[in-house]
C-alpha positions in Angstrom: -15.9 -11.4 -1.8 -16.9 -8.3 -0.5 -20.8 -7.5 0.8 -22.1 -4.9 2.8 -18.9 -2.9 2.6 -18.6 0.7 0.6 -15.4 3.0 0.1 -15.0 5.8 1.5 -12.5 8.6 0.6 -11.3 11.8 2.9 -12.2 9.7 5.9 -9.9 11.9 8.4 -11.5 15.1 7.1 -14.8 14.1 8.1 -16.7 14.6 12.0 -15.9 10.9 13.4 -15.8 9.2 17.0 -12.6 7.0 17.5 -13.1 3.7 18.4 -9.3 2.7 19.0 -8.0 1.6 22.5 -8.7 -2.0 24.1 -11.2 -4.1 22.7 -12.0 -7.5 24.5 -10.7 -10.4 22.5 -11.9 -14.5 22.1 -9.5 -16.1 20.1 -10.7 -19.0 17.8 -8.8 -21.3 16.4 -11.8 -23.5 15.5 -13.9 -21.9 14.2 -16.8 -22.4 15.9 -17.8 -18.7 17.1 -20.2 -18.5 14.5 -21.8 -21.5 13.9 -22.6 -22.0 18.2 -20.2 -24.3 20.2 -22.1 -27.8 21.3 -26.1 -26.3 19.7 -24.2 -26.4 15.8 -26.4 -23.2 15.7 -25.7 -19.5 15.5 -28.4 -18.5 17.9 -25.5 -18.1 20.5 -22.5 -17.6 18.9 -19.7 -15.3 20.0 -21.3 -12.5 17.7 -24.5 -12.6 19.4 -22.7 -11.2 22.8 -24.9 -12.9 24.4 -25.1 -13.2 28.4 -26.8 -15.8 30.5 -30.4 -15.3 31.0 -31.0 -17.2 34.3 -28.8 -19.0 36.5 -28.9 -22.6 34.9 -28.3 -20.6 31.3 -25.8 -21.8 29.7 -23.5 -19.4 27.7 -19.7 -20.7 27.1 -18.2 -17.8 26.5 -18.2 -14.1 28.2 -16.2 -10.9 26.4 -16.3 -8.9 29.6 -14.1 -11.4 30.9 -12.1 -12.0 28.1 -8.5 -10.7 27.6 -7.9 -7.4 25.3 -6.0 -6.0 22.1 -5.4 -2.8 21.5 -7.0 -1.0 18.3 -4.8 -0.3 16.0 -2.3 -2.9 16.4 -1.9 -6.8 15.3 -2.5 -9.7 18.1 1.1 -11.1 17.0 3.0 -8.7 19.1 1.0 -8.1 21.8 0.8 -11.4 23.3 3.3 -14.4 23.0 0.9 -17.2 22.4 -0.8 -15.3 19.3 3.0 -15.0 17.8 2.7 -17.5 15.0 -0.8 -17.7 15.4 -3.0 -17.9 11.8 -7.1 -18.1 12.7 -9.9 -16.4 13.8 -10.2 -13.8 16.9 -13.3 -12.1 17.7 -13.1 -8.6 18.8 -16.0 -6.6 20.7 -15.8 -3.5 21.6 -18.9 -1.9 23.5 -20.2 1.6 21.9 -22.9 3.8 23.0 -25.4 5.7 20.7 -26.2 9.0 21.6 -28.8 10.6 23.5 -32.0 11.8 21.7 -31.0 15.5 22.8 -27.5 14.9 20.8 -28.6 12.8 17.8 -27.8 14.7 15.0 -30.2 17.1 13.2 -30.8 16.7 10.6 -30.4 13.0 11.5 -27.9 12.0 8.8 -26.0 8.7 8.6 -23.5 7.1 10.4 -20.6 4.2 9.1 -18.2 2.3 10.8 -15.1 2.8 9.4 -12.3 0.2 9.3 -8.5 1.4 8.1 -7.2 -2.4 7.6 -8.0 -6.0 8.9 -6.1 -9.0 8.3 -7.1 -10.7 6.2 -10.6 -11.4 6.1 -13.5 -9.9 8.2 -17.1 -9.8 9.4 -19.0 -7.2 10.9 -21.6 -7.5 13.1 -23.7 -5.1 15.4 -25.9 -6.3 18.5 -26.1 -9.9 16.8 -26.2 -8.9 13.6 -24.5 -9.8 10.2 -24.0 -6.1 8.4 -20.7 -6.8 6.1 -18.1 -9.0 4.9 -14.8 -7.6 3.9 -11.9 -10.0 2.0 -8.4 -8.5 2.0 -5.9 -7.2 4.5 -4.7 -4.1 3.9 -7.7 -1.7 2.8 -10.1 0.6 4.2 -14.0 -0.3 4.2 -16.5 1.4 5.6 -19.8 -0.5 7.1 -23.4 1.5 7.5 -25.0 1.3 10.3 -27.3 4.6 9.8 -30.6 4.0 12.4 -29.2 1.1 14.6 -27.1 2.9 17.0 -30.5 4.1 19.4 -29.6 6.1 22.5 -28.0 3.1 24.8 -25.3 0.8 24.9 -24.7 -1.6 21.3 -22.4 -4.5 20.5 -20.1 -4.1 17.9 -17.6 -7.5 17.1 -15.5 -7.9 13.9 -14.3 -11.4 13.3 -10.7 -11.5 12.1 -9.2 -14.2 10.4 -5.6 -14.1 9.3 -5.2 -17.9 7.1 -3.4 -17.6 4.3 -5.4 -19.7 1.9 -4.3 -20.3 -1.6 -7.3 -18.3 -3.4 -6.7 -15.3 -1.4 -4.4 -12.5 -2.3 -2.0 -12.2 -0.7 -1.7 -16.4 -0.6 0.1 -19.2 0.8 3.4 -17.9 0.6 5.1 -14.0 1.6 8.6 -12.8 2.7 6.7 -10.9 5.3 4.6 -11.6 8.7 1.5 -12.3 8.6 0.3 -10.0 10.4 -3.4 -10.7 12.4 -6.4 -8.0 13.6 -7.4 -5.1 13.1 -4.4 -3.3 12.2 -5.3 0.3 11.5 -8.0 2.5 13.5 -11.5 2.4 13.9 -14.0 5.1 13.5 -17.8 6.0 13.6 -17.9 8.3 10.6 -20.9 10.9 10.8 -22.3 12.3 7.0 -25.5 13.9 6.0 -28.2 12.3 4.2 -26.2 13.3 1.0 -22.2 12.9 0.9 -19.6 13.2 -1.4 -18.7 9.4 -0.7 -15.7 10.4 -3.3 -13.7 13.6 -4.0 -10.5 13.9 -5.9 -8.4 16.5 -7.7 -4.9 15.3 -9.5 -3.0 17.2 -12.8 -2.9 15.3 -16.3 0.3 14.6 -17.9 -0.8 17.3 -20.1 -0.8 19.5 -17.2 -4.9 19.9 -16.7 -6.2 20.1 -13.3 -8.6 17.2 -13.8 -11.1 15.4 -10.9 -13.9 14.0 -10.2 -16.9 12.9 -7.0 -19.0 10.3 -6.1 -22.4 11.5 -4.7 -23.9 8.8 -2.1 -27.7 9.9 -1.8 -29.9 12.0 -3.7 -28.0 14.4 -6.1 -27.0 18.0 -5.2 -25.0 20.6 -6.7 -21.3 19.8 -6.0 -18.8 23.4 -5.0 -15.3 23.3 -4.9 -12.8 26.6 -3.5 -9.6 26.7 -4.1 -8.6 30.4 -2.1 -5.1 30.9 -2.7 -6.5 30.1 -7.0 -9.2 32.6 -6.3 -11.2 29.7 -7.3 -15.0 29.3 -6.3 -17.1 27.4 -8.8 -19.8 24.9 -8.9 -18.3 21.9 -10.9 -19.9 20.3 -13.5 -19.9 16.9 -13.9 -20.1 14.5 -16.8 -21.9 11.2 -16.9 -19.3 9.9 -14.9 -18.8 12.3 -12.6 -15.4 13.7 -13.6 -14.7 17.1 -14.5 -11.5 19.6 -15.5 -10.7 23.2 -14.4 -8.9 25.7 -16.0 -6.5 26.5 -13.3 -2.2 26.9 -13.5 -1.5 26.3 -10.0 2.3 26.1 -8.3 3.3 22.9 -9.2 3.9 20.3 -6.2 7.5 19.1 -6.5 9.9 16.4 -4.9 11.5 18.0 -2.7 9.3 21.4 -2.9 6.0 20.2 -1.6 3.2 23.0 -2.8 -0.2 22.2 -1.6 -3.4 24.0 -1.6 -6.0 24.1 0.9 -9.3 22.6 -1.1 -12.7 22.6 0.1 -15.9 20.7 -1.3 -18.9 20.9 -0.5 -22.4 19.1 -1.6 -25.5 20.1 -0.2 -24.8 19.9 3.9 -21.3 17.6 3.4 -18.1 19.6 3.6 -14.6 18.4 2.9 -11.3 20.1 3.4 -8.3 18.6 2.2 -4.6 19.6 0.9 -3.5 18.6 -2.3 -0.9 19.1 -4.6 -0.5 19.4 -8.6 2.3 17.7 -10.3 2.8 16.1 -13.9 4.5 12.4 -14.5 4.9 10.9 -17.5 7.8 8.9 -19.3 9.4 10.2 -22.3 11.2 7.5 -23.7 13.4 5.8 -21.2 13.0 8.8 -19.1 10.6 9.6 -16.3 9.5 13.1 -16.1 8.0 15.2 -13.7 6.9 18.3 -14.1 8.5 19.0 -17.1 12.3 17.6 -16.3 13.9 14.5 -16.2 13.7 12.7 -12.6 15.8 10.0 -11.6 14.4 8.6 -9.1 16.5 7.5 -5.6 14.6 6.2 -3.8 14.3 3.0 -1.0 11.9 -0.1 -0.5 9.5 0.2 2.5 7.3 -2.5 4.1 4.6 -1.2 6.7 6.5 -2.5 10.2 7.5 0.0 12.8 10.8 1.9 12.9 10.6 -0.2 16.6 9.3 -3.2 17.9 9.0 -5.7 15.1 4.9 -4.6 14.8 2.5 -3.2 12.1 3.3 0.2 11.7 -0.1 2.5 11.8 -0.7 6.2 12.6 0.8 9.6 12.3 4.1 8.8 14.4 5.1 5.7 12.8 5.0 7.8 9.5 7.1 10.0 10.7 9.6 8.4 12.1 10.2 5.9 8.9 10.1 9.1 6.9 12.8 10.8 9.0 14.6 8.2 8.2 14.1 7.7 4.4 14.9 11.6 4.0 18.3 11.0 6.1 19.1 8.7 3.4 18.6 10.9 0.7 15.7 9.9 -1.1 13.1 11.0 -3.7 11.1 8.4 -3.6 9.7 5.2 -1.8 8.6 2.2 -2.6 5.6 1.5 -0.3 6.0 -2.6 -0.6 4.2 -5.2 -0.6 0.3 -4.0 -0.2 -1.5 -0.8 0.6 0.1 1.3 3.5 -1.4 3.4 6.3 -3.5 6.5 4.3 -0.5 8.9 6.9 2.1 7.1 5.3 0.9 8.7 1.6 -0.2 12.4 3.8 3.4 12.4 5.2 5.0 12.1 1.7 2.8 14.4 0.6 4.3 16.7 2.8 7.3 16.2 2.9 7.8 16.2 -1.4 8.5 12.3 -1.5 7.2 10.5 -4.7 6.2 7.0 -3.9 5.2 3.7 -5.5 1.7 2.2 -3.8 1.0 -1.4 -4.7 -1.4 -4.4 -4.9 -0.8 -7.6 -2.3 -0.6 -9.7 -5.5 2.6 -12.0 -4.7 3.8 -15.0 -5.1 1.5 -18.0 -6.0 -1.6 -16.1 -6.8 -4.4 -18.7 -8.5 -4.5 -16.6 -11.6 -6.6 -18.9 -13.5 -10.2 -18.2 -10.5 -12.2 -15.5 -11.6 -13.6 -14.6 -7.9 -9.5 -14.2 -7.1 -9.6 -11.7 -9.8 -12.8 -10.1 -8.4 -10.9 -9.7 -5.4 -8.1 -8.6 -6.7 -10.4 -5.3 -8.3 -11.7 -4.4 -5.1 -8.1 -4.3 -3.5 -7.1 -2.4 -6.6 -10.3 -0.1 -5.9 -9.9 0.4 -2.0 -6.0 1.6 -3.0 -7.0 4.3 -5.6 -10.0 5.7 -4.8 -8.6 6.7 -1.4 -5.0 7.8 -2.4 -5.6 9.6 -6.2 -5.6 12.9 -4.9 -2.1 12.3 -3.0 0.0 14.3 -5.4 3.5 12.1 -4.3 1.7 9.2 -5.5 3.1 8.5 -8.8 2.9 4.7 -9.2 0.2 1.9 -9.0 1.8 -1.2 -8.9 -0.3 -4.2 -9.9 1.7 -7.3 -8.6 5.7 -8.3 -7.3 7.2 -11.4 -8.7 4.7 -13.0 -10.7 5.9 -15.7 -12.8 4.2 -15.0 -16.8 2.1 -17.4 -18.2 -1.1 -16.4 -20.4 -3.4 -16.9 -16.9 -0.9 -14.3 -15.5 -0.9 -11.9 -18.4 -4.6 -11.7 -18.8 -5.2 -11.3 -15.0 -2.6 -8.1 -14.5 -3.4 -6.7 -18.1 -7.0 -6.6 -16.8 -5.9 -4.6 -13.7 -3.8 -2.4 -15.6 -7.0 -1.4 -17.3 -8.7 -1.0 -14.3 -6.3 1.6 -12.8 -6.2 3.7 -16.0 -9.8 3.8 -16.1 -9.9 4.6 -12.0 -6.8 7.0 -12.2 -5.1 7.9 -16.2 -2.9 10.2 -14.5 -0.5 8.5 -12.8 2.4 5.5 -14.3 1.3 1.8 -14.1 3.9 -1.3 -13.2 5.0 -4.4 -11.9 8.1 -5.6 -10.0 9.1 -8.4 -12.3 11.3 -11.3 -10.8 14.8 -12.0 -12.7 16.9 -15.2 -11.9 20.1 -15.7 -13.3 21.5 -16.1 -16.8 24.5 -16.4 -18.1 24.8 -13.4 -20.1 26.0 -10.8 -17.9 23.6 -8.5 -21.0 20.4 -8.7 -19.3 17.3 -8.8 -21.5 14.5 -8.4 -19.6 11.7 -9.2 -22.5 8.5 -10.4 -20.1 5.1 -9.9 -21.8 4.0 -7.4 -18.8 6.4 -4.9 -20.2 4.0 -4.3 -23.3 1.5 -3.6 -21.0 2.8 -1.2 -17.9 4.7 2.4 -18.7 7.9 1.3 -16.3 9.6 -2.0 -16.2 10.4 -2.2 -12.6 12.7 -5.2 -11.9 13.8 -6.7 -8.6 17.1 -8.2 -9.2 20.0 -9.8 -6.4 22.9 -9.8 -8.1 26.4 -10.7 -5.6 23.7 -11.8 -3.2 21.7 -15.0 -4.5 23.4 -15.0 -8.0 26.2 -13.7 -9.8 29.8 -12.3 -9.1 30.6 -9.0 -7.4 33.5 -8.7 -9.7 31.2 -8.9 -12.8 28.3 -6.4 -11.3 29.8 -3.4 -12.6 29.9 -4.2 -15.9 26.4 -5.9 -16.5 24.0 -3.8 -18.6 20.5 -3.9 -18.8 17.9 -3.8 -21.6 14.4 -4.1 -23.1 12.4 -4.4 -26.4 9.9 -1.8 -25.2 11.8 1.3 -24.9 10.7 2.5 -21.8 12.2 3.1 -18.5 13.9 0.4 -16.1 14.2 1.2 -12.1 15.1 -1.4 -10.2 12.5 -2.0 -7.4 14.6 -4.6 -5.3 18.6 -4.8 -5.1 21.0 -5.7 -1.9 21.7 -8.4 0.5 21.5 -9.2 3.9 23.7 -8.7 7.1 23.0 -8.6 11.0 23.7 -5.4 12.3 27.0 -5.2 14.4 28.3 -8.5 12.8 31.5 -7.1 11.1 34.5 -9.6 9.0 35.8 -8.8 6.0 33.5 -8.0 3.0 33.9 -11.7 1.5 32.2 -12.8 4.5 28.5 -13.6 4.1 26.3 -11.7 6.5 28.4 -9.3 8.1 27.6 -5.5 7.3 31.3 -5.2 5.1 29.9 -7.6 2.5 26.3 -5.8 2.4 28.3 -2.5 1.6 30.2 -4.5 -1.2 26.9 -5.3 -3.2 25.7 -2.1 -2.9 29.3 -0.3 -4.0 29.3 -2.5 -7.1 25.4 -2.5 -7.5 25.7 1.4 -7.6 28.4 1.4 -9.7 26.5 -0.8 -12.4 23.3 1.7 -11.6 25.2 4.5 -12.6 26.7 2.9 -15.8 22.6 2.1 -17.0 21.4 5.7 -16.0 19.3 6.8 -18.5 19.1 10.4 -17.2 23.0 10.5 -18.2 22.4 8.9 -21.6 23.8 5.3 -21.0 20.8 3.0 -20.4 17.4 2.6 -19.2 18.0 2.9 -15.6 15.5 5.5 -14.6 15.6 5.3 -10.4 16.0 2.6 -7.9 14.4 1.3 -4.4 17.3 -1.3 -3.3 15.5 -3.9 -0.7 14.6 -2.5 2.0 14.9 0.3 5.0 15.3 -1.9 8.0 15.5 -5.4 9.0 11.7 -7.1 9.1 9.7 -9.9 10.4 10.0 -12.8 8.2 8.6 -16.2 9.4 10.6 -17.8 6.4 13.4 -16.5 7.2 15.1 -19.2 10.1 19.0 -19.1 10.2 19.6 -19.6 14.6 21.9 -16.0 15.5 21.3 -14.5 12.6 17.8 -13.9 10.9 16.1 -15.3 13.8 12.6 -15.0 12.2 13.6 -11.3 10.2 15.2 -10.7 7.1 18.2 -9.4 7.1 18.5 -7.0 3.7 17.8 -3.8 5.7 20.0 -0.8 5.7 19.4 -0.7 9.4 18.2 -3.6 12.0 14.9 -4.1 13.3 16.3 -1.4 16.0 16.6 1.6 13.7 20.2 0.9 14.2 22.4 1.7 11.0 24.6 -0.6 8.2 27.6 0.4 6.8 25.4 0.0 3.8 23.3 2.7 5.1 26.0 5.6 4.3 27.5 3.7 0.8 23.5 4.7 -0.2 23.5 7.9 1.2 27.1 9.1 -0.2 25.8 7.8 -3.7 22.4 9.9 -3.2 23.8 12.6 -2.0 26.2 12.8 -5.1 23.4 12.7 -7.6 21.1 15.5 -6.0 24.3 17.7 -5.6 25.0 16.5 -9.4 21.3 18.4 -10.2 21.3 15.5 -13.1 18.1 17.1 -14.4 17.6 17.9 -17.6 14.4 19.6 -19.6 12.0 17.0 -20.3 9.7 19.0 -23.2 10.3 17.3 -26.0 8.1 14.0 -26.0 9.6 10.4 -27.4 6.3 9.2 -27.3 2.9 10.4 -27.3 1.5 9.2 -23.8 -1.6 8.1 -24.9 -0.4 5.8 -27.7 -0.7 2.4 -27.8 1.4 0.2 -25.7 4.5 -2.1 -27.6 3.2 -5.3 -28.9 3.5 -8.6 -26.7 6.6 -10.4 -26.7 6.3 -14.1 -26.3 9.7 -14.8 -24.9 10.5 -14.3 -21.3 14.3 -14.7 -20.7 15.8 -15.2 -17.9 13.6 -15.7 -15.5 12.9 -19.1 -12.5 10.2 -20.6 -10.6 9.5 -18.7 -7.5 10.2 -21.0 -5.3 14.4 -20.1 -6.4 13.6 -16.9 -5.5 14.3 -15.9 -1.7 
């Protein structure tokens, strides 16, 4: 599990030194980096840097004259032979402290920040063992406050991208796995004393609530809000939350209001833009701000618009969001782990609710307690940094988990976890359906008592079921709360046309999303005929898959995107968009002020039936 690592919110409001570009690589597949190569020792291995001492000094390996990856970016698209590859790849970059005339005064500390690194990471400076960090898709940060004397310094991080079956994600995704250190690298500069955490968000009650976490000796925390003609010192209770008494402009899809905020805690400053918005569910309804919202929204995984690689950075996020709004949408799901922190800035922006989720996938060892452990530090890393984002609406605990009480136990306990990190915001699960013979779905799994929104990823006309029949399928639960359908579709290669009973070509994609659509809008519980509160049909574009094999057609991608690998569009594409484009113009929104259920109340009891539901492995 995690050592020597800390969170770290606000990261890109705070005085840092970039340490992206081209680091010099050693690739690993052995293992043998850090225990020595021939001396079984680690007196010389690849963290130490070392170089030879005297001519007859043996040293096996050199990082000046290694190859190089550029920072951020994963190794398997940069260079052929690290494709497929799953192991260990030393990075080293070479940093210099500053002068004595430009160290910092007062002093203050200094952290190496790390956006993402896949999967599992150590951290080392000039020889050193600072940190271990276990999971792929979260930010750390790493002190290394008095080590970075005036001079050159080593810094290496050790990257190692096996899936293992006790990690989360495991031994099995619909996704590449894809190695390094994927999002940038920063040298973060804070005083002695910094507001580690800072955080403002609305209750569903509609109170501005918040809170901080001080890192050093206390000091009086301020908070300004200008355009609220707010300038107060907070006070905090014994765990450092706090509420104001404020009615700001509420943030809104679509209308994104957001106020310049400023903190401040003895000589740390933070300036940030958030926005105030209520969610809740009222029944089978989800409301924001007051009204009924269905949501229409699309399934997003973190790979480039271009290129097949890990997206990262501003630009990516705005190109997959330029795309997203062409289709219509109100909402993304952010699939299948934590994105980019631009990804969640650029909805807030641009008034885009989304759904931000936990790695925790198929074949997770539910029953180990350290997998668990990992599992709250994942869950940790994804809210502490994103629970100010006021288009965050969702934390999503897991995708296609199969129930059993190992299962239950081990979401149920992260569902606590995020209500105690974040009550403001909905709590779910993608749950996996299989077929059944009823074309009157009851979806009745246990984790339905426990989240506020059954989310359901469901394929029927594509692995299951007859076209002819979708239309007419309906769609219920015991728990009386809303349904959205997080996966939906099938696959086609862009440009491959035939007639729409053809499998693969981009006609019979359209067909399962006309009569998916049309069932969709027969469910809608905004319109009084079901639970069917919003949907995020599978996926944006076309993605790497290594799973995913079929010679002229997938070709190592998955096929269920609305537009190829390319950015290229699907006559699916514009069969989503028309339907979108007919509910907005619609205005289907109606007040949401009376309240079905009190939010706080206790969740429905367990049911111990799970119909209609398969083993994963039927699932692809």
């Amino acid at each position: 599990m995690n050592s020597g690592t800390v969170t770290m919110s606000n990261v890109l409001q705070r005085q840092r030194i970039s340490l992206d570009g081209d680091w010099n690589v050693i690739v690993d597949p052995y293992e043998m980096g850090y225990v020595g190569i021939l001396e079984q020792r680690n007196d010389r291995g690849f963290f130490r840097d070392h170089k030879p001492r005297h001519p007859g000094d043996r040293v096996e390996y050199d990082f000046d004259a290694s190859p190089t990856l550029r920072v951020p970016g994963d190794w398997n698209t940069q260079h052929e032979r690290l494709h497929y590859y799953e192991g260990t790849v030393w990075y080293r970059r070479i940093i210099e402290g500053p002068p004595e005339e430009q160290q910092r005064n007062p002093p203050g500390r200094v952290f190496v920040h790390v956006g993402a690194a896949n999967h599992t990471s150590r951290v080392f400076l000039d020889g050193q063992e600072l940190a271990t960090h276990v999971g792929g898709f979260g930010p750390f940060a790493v002190e290394v406050t008095g080590r970075l004397s005036p001079g050159a310094h080593s810094l290496v991080v050790q990257v190692d991208n096996r899936r293992e079956k006790d990690r989360i994600p495991a031994m099995r995704s619909d996704w590449w796995n894809f190695g390094g250190l994927t999002r940038s690298i920063d040298l973060v500069f804070v005083p002695d004393t910094f507001l580690r955490h800072a955080w403002l968000t609305m209750s569903p009650d509609g109170r501005v609530v918040g809170g901080v976490e001080i890192d050093g000796p206390t000091a009086p925390v301020r908070l300004r809000i200008p355009e609220l003609d707010l300038d107060t010192a907070v006070e905090l209770d014994a765990k450092g939350r706090f509420e104001l008494d404020l009615e700001p402009e509420r943030w809104h899809p679509g209308a994104p209001r957001l106020y310049d905020v400023h903190w401040s805690c003895g000589d740390d400053r933070i300036d940030d833009r958030v926005g105030f918005r209520t969610v809740e569910t009222v029944g089978e309804r989800i409301v924001i701000n007051g009204e009924t919202t269905f949501l229409r929204g699309i399934s997003m995984h973190a790979e480039a618009l271009s290129g097949g690689r890990r997206s990262h950075g501003p630009d990516d996020a705005a190109a997959l969001f330029d795309l997203a709004e062409e289709l219509g949408v109100n909402f993304v799901r952010l699939a299948h782990y934590q994105h980019d922190e631009h990804m969640v800035r650029e909805a807030d922006r641009r008034g885009i609710l989304t759904w931000c989720e936990l790695p925790v996938y198929w074949g997770i060892a539910f029953d180990q307690p350290h997998v668990l452990e990992n599992a709250h530090e994942q869950l940790d890393e994804l809210i502490t940094r994103d629970r100010c984002r006021a288009s965050t609406i969702f934390w999503s605990m897991a995708n296609e988990t199969m129930p059993s009480p190992e299962r239950n136990a081990f979401l149920a306990s992260l569902a606590e976890r995020a209500r105690e990190l974040d009550g403001t915001r909905l709590v779910s699960a993608a749950l996996l359906t299989l077929p059944t013979a009823d074309r009157d779905h009851l979806v009745d799994d246990p984790l339905g008592a426990i989240v506020d929104v059954v989310a359901i990823n469901q394929y029927l006309g594509w692995y299951y079921g007859e076209r002819a029949l979708i239309p007419s399928t309906t769609w219920s639960t015991p728990f009386g709360k809303p349904v959205i359908f997080t996966e939906m579709g099938g696959g086609a290669k862009y440009a491959n046309h035939g007639d729409d009973g053809q499998i693969w070509t981009e006609e019979f994609q359209a067909a399962i999303y006309e009569a998916q659509l049309a069932m969709v809008d027969a469910n809608r519980a905004d319109a009084g005929r079901g639970p069917v509160a919003g949907l995020s049909p599978w996926i944006l574009k076309d993605f790497r898959a290594p799973v995913r094999v079929l010679p002229g057609i997938q070709d190592g991608y998955n096929r269920k995107g609305l537009v190829s690998e390319e950015g290229e569009k699907k006559l699916a594409f514009d069969v989503l968009r028309s339907y979108y484009d007919e509910i907005e113009h619609a205005g289907r929104t109606t007040p949401g002020h009376d309240r079905d259920r009190d939010p706080d109340s206790d969740p429905a009891p367990e049911h111990d039936q799970h119909a209609g539901h398969g083993s994963e492995d039927d699932h692809r």
